[in-house]
C-alpha positions as CSV (number, residue, x, y, z in Angstrom):
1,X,25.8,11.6,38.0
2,X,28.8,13.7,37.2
3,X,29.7,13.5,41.2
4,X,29.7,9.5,41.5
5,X,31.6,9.4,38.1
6,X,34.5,11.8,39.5
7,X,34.5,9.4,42.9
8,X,34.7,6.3,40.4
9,X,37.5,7.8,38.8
10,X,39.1,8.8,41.9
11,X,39.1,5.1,43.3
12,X,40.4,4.1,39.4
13,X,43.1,6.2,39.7
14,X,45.4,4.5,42.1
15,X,44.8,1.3,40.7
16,X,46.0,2.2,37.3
17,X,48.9,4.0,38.8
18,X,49.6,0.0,40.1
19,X,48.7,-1.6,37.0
20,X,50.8,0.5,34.5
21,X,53.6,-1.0,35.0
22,X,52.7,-4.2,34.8
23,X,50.9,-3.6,31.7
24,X,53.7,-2.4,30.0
25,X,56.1,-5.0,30.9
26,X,52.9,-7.1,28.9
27,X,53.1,-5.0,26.3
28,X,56.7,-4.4,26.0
C-alpha cells in the first residue's frame, strides 16, 4: 500500500513541477 502510494507520488511529481508555475501566476 505504501509501494503504490510512493509510485503515485512519483508520477505527481513532475506534474506539479509543470503546474507550479502556472498556479502561482493564478495566485499571484
Amino acid at each position: 500500500m505504501g509501494n503504490s502510494n510512493w509510485q503515485l507520488s512519483l508520477l505527481l511529481f513532475p506534474f506539479l513541477c509543470q503546474v507550479a508555475p502556472h498556479l502561482s501566476d493564478w495566485f499571484w
